[in-house]
C-alpha positions in Angstrom: 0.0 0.0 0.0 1.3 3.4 -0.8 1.2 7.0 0.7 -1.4 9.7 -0.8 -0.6 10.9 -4.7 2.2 8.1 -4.6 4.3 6.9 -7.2 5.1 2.8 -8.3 7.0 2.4 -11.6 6.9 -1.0 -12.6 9.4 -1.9 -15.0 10.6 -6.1 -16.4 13.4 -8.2 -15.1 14.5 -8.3 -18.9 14.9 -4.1 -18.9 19.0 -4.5 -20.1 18.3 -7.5 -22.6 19.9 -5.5 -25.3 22.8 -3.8 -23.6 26.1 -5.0 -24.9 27.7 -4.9 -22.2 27.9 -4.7 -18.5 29.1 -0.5 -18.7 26.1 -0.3 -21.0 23.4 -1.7 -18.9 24.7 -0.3 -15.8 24.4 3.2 -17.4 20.6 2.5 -18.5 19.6 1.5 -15.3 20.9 4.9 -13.8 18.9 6.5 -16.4 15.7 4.7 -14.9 16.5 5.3 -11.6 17.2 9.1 -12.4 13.5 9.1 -13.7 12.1 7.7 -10.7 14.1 10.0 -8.5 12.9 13.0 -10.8 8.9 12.0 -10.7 9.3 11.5 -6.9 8.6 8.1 -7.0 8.3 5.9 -3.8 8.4 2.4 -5.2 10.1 0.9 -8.7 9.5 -2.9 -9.0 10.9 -5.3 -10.8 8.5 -7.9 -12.3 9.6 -11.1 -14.2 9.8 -11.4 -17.8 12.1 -14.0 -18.0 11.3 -15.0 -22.0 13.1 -12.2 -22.8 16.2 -12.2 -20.1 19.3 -12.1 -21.4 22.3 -13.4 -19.3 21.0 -10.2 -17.1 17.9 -11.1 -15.3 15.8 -9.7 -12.4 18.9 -9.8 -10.1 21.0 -7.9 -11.6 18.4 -4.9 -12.6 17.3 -5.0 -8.8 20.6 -5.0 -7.4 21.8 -1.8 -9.5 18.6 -0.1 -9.1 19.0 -1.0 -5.6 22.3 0.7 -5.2 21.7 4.1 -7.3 18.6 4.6 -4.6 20.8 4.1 -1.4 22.7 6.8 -0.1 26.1 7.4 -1.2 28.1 7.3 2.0 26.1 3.7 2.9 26.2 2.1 0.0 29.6 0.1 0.3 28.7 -1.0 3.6 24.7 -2.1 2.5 26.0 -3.7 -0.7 29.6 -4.4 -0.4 31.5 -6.1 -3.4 29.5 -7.7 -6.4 30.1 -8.7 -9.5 26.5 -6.6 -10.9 28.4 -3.6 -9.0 31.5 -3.5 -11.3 30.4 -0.6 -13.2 28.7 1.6 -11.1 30.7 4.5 -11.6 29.0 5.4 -14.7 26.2 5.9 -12.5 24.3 9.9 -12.6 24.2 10.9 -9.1 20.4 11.5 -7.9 20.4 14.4 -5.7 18.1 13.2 -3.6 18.3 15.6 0.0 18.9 12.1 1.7 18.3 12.6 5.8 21.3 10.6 7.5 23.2 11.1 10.7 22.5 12.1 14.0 19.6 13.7 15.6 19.7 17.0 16.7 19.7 16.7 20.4 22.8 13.9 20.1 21.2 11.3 21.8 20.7 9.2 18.8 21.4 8.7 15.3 19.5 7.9 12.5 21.1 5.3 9.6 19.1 2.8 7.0 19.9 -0.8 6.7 19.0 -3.0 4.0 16.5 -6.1 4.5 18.2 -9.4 3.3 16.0 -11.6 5.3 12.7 -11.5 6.3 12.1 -13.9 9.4 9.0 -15.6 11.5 7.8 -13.9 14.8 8.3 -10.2 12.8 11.6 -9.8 12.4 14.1 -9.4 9.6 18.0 -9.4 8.8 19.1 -6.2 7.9 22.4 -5.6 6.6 23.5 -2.2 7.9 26.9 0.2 9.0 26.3 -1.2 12.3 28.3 -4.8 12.1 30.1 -6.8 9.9 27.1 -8.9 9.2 23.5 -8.7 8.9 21.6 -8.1 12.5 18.1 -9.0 13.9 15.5 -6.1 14.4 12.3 -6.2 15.3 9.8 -4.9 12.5 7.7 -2.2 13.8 3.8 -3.6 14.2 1.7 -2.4 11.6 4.5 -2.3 9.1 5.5 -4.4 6.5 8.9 -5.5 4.7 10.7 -7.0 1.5 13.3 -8.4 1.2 15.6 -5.6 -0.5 13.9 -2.5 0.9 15.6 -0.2 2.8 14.6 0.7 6.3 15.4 4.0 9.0 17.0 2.7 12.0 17.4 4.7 15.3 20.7 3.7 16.9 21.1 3.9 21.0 23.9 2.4 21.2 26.9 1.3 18.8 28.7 -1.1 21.5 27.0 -3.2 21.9 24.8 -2.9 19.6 21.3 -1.0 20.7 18.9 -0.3 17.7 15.2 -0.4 16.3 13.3 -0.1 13.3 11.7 3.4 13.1 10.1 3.0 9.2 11.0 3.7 5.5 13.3 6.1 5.0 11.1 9.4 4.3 13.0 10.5 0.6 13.8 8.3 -2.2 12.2 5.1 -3.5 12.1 1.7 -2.8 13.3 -1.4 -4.8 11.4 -4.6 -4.8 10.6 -7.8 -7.2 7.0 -8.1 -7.1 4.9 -10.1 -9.9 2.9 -7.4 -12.6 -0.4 -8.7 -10.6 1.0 -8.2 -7.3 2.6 -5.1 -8.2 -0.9 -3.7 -9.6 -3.1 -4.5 -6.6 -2.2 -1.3 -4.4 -3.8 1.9 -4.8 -3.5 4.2 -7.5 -4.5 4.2 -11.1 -2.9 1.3 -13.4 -1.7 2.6 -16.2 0.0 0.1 -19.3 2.0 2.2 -21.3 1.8 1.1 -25.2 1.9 2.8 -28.9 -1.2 0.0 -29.1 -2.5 2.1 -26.5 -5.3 5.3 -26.1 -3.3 8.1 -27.5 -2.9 10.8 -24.4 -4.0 14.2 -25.4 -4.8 17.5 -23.5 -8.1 16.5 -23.1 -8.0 13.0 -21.7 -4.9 13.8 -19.4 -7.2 16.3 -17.6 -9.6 13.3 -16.7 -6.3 10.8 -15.9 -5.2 14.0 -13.3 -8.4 14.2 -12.0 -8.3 10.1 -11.5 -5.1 9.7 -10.5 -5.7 12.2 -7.3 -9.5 10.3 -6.7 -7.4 6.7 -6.4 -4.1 7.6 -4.7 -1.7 8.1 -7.4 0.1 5.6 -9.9 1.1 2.7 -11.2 2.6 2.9 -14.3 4.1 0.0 -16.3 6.8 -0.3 -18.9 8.0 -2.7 -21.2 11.4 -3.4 -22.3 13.3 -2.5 -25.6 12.1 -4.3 -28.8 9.6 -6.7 -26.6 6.9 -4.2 -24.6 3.9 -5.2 -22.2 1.8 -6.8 -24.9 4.4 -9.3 -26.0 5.2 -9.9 -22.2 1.2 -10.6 -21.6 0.5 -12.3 -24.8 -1.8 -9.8 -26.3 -2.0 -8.8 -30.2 -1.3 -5.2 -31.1 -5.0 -5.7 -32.8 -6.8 -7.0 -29.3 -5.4 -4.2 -27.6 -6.6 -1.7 -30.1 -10.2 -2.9 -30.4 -10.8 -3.1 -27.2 -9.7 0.3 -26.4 -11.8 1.7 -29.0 -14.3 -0.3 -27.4 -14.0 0.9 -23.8 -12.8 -3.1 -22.7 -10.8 -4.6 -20.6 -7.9 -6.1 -22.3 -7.4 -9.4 -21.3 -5.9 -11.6 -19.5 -5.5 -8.9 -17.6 -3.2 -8.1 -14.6 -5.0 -5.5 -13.2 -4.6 -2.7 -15.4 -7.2 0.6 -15.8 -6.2 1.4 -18.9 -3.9 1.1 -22.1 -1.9 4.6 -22.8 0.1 5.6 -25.8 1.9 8.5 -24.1 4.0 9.6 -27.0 1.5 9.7 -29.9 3.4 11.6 -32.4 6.2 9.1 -32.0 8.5 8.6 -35.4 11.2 6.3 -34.1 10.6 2.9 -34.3 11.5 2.3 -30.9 10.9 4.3 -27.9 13.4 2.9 -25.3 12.0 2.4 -21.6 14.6 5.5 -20.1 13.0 7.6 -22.6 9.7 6.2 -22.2 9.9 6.8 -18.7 10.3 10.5 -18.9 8.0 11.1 -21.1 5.6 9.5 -19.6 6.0 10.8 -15.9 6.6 14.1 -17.6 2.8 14.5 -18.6 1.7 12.3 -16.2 2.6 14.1 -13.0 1.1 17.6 -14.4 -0.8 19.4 -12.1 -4.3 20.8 -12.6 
C-alpha cells in the first residue's frame, strides 16, 4: 500500500536484454533510476519477464537499481563487493536531500539498513553500518517489509549494539521484485503504457489528473526495448486496439485501468524504456 498521490513504476526483469555490455546496462539502469528520482517516486518494481532475459535477469536490474537509490556514504557498507556492481561508476548521481546522521539533540542517530532476510515472529536481517554482518531487528507492528527495501534505524547504542526499526526512509524510493499482478493490486491508477494504447491528449490527461488524485496516485508499467507489455502478456497489437476503442478490458488482464500511448506523435521505431519513462512521468505528473 502506498502514501497519498504516490508513485510505483513497474518496470521487467528483462529491462537491459539488449545492452552490450555490463558499462552499458549499468548506465541504462541509472537513467531509470534518475526518472524515478525526478517524478518523486516511492516504489520501482521489478516484475519477471524471464522469455526475454538475457544473461541479465531480475537480479542484476534490482541489485543496480538498488544501489543508485541508497545513499552514497552507505552504499559500500549495504551492498559491499559484487560482480553486478563492477560498473557503477557510470552511475548519474540522484540528488536526492537524503536525511542521514545524528539527531539534533545527540542522543541518537539515525542510519538505513538494507532487509536481506525476512524472518517468523516479525523480524528481519538487515544488513546495515552497524556490524560486519546482517543483524536481527524487530519490524515495527503495523509495518510491512521485502526483502531488499531499505529501512530507518534509530541507533542507541553502537557497543554493543542498541537499535530499532523506526520505518522507510522518508525520501527516495524503494526497490522490490513483485509479480505485474501483485505489483498492480495497491492503490493508485494502473496505467500500461503502449503505442497499441489510447493516444494521451490534453483533453484526456485532464480526466487521468483528475483520477489519479480520486485513487491515490500511480502505477505505471513499462515494457522493455524491442519486446513491450503486450508481448510480455500475450496480447496482439489488434486486441489491444479494439478493445480500447471499445472501452474493454484487455485481457488476460493483470490489473490494469487502462492502455496509454503516451507519445502519440512518435516517429522512431522504438521508444526505449529510459526515454519512455520520462516522457511519460513528464505529462503524467502535471498538475491541474
Amino acid at each position: 500500500m502506498r502514501t497519498e498521490d504516490g508513485l510505483t513504476i513497474c518496470v521487467p526483469s528483462s529491462l537491459v536484454r539488449e545492452a552490450e555490455d555490463d558499462r552499458e546496462a549499468t548506465r541504462k539502469l541509472g537513467y531509470v533510476a534518475r526518472a524515478a528520482a525526478v517524478f518523486r517516486a516511492d516504489r520501482l518494481a521489478v516484475f519477471p519477464d524471464r522469455e526475454g532475459e538475457g544473461r541479465r535477469g531480475g537480479e542484476y536490474v534490482r541489485t543496480v537499481l538498488g544501489y543508485a537509490a541508497t545513499p552514497p556514504e552507505l552504499r559500500k557498507d549495504l551492498w559491499g563487493q559484487r560482480d553486478e556492481l563492477r560498473y557503477v561508476g557510470v552511475l548519474p548521481p540522484l540528488r536526492v536531500p537524503w536525511r542521514t546522521g545524528s539527531t539534533p539533540s545527540g542522543g541518537e542517530s539515525k542510519t538505513q539498513g538494507l532487509v536481506t532476510e525476512v524472518g517468523p515472529e516479525g523480524r528481519v536481517r538487515v544488513n546495515s553500518p552497524l556490524r560486519e554482518h546482517p543483524i536481527s531487528l524487530l519490524v515495527p507492528s503495523g509495518m510491512e517489509v521485502e526483502r531488499g527495501e531499505r529501512v530507518t534505524i534509530r541507533v542507541s547504542s553502537r557497543e554493543p549494539v542498541r537499535a530499532r526499526i523506526t520505518g522507510k526512509p522518508e525520501v527516495g524510493f524503494q526497490v522490490v521484485a513483485a509479480d505485474l499482478s501483485e505489483a498492480l493490486a495497491g492503490d493508485g491508477l494502473a496505467v500500461a503504457t503502449s503505442r497499441h494504447g489510447a493516444e494521451l491528449s490534453v483533453s484526456r490527461l485532464g480526466d487521468l489528473v483528475s483520477d489519479a488524485r480520486e485513487a491515490g496516485g500511480y502505477t505505471v508499467a513499462f515494457g522493455a526495448p524491442e519486446r513491450g507489455l503486450p508481448e510480455m502478456l500475450g496480447l496482439s497489437p489488434d486486441r489491444i486496439r479494439a478493445a480500447v476503442a471499445d472501452g474493454r478490458s484487455v485481457e488476460p488482464d493483470p490489473g490494469f485501468d487502462l492502455w496509454l500511448n503516451t507519445i502519440p506523435a512518435q516517429a522512431s521505431e522504438v521508444v526505449r524504456t529510459e526515454e519512455a519513462l520520462f516522457a511519460t512521468l513528464g505529462s503524467l505528473t502535471l498538475t491541474e
